[in-house]
C-alpha positions in Angstrom: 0.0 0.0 0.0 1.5 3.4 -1.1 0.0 6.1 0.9 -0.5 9.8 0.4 -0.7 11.4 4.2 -2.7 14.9 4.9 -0.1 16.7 7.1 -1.0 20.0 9.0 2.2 19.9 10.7 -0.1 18.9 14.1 0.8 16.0 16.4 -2.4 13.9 14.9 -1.2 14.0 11.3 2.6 13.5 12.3 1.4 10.7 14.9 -0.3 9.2 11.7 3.1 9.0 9.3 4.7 7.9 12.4 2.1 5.1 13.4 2.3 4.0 9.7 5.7 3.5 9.0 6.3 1.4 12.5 3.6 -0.8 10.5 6.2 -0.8 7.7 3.4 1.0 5.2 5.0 3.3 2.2 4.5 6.9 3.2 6.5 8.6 0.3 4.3 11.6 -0.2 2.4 14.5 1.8 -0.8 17.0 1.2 -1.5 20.1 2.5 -4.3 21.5 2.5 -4.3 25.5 2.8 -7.6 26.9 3.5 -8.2 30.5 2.2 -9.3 31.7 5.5 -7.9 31.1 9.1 -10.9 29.4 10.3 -12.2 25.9 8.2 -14.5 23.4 9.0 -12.6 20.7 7.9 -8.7 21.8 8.5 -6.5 23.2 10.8 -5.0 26.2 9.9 -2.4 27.3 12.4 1.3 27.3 11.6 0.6 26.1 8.0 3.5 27.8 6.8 6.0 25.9 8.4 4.7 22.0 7.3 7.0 22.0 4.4 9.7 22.0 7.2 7.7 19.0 8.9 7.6 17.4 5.5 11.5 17.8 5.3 11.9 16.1 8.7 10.2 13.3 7.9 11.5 12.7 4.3 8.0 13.6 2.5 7.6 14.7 -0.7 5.3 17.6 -0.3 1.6 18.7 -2.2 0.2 22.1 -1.1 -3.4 22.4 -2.4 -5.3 25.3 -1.9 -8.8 25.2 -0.4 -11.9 27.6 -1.3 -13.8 28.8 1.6 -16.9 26.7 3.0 -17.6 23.0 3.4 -18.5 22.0 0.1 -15.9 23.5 -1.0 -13.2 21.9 1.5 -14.4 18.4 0.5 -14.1 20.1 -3.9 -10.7 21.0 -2.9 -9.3 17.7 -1.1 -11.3 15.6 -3.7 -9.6 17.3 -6.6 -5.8 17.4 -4.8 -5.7 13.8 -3.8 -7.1 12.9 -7.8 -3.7 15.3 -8.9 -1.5 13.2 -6.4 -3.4 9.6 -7.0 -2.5 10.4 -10.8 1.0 11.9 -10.3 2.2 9.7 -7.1 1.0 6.7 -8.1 -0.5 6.3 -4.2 -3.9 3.7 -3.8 -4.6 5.3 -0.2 -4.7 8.0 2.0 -3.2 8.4 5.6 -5.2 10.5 8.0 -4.6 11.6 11.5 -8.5 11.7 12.9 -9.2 10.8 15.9 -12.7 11.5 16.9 -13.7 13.7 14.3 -16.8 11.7 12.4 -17.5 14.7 10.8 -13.7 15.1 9.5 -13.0 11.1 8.3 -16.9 10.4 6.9 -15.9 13.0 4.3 -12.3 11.8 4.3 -14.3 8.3 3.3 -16.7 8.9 0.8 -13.8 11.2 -1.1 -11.5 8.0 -1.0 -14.6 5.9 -2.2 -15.7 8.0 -5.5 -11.8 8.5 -6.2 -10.4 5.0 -6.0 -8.1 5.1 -2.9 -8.3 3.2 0.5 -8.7 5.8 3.7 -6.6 4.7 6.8 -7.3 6.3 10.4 -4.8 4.8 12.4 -5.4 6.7 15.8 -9.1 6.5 15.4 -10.7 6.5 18.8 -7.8 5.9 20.7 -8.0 6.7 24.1 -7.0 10.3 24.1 -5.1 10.8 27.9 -2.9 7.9 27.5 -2.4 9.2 23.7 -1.6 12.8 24.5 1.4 11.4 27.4 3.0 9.7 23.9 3.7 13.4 22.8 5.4 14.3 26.5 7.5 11.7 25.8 11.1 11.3 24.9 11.7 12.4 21.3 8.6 14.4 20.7 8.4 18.4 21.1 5.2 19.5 20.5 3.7 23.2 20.7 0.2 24.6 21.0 0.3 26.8 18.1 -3.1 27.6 19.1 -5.5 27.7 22.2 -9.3 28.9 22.1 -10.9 27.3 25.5 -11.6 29.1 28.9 -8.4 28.8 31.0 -5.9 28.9 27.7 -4.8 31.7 27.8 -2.4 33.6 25.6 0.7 32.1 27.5 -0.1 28.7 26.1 0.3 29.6 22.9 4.4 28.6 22.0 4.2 26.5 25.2 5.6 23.1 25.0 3.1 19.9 25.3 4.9 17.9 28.2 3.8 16.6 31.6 2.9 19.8 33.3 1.0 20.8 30.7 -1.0 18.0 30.4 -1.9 17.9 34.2 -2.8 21.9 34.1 -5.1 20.7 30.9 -6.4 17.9 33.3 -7.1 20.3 35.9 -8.8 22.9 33.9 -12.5 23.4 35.8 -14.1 23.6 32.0 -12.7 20.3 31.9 -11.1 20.5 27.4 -11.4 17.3 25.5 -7.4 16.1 26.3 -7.0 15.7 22.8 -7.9 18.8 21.9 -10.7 17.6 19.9 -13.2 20.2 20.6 -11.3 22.8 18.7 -9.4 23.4 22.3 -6.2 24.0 21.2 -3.9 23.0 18.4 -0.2 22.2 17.9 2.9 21.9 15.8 5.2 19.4 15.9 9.3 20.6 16.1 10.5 17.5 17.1 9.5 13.5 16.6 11.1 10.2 16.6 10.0 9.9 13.1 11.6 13.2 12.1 15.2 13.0 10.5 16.2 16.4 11.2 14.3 18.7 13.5 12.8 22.5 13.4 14.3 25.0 15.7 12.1 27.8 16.0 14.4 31.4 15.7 11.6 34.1 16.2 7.4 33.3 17.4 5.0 35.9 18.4 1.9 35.7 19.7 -1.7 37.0 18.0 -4.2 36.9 20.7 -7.8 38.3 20.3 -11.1 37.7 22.9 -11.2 34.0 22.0 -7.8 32.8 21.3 -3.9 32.9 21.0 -2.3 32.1 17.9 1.4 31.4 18.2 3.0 32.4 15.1 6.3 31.3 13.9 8.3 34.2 12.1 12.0 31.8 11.2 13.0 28.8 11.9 15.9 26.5 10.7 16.3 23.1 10.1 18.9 21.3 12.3 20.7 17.9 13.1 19.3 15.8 15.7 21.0 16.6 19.0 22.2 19.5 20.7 21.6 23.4 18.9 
């Protein structure tokens, strides 16, 4: 099976690639989908510019797609960008990281159906605390590159995902899916033991409005595994 992955530079879609390959499956090739505005129903958003970095790090060949504004048109989008990379890849399935989205992988589904390719969720419904302490483990440096939930605040946005942010999430009174799957918070991944190089991050600010904090990455390099 020769797989196409949708990669947002979040820790779903990089958990995904990762989960795929230690199942030995041929991930040679990425999409990204780039929706025209900063909020889609379908895709995350945040950090977008940096995937092409991710797809370095984990040795992906890289298709940015860009995506008209509204659900139909999300689902017209990824249906016609995973036709151009079916047809110029040569892949017969797609890789997604969706967890507990039905809304996200049904469409995912029936796009793979009318096109020809197989869909594969690999972290669907896993159990989302014991999932999220895989990414405060060694190897992985994950950030929230994005938090809209009471008690996030703009000084989780950059933050890294480790232990004691996990047990502040956990103790949160408004009580945010752990996974993030409510639209809590979103991340980018720096750092994986997939990756063969990793992303430092040179300059970041954060955009916060009533709602949410977006942490924005200004530069960054790619570096060696190890020590900066």
């Amino acid at each position: 099976m020769k797989c196409v992955a949708l990669l947002s530079g979040g820790k779903d879609s990089v958990m995904a690639v990762h989960v795929a390959r230690e199942h030995a499956w041929d991930v040679p090739v990425a999409l990204c989908v780039r929706p025209a505005e900063d909020d889609a129903w379908m895709f995350h958003t945040p950090g977008l510019d940096v995937v092409p970095a991710v797809a370095e790090c984990l040795g992906l060949d890289l298709v940015e797609a860009p995506c008209r504004t509204g659900p139909e048109e999300e689902v017209e989008a990824l249906q016609e960008a995973l036709v151009r990379v079916r047809d110029g890849h040569g892949v017969d399935a797609v890789l997604s990281g969706a967890l507990a989205s039905d809304y996200q992988r049904t469409r995912i589904d029936r796009i793979g159906h009318r096109v020809g390719l197989k869909t594969f969720a690999p972290l669907w419904h896993k159990e989302p605390t014991a999932y999220m302490q895989t990414f405060a483990g060694r190897g992985w440096d994950v950030r929230f590159s994005r938090v809209a939930a009471d008690g996030l605040g703009p000084t989780w946005a950059g933050r890294r995902l480790d232990g004691g942010a996990l047990a502040d999430l956990a103790s949160l009174p408004t009580r945010p899916h752990p996974a993030g799957e409510g639209g809590e918070f979103e991340t980018l991944v720096l750092d994986a033991p997939g990756y063969r190089k990793r992303i430092v991050v040179e300059a970041a600010h954060v955009e916060a409005t009533a709602s949410r904090a977006t942490w924005v990455v200004d530069s960054w390099r790619i570096a060696s595994k190890g020590p900066p």
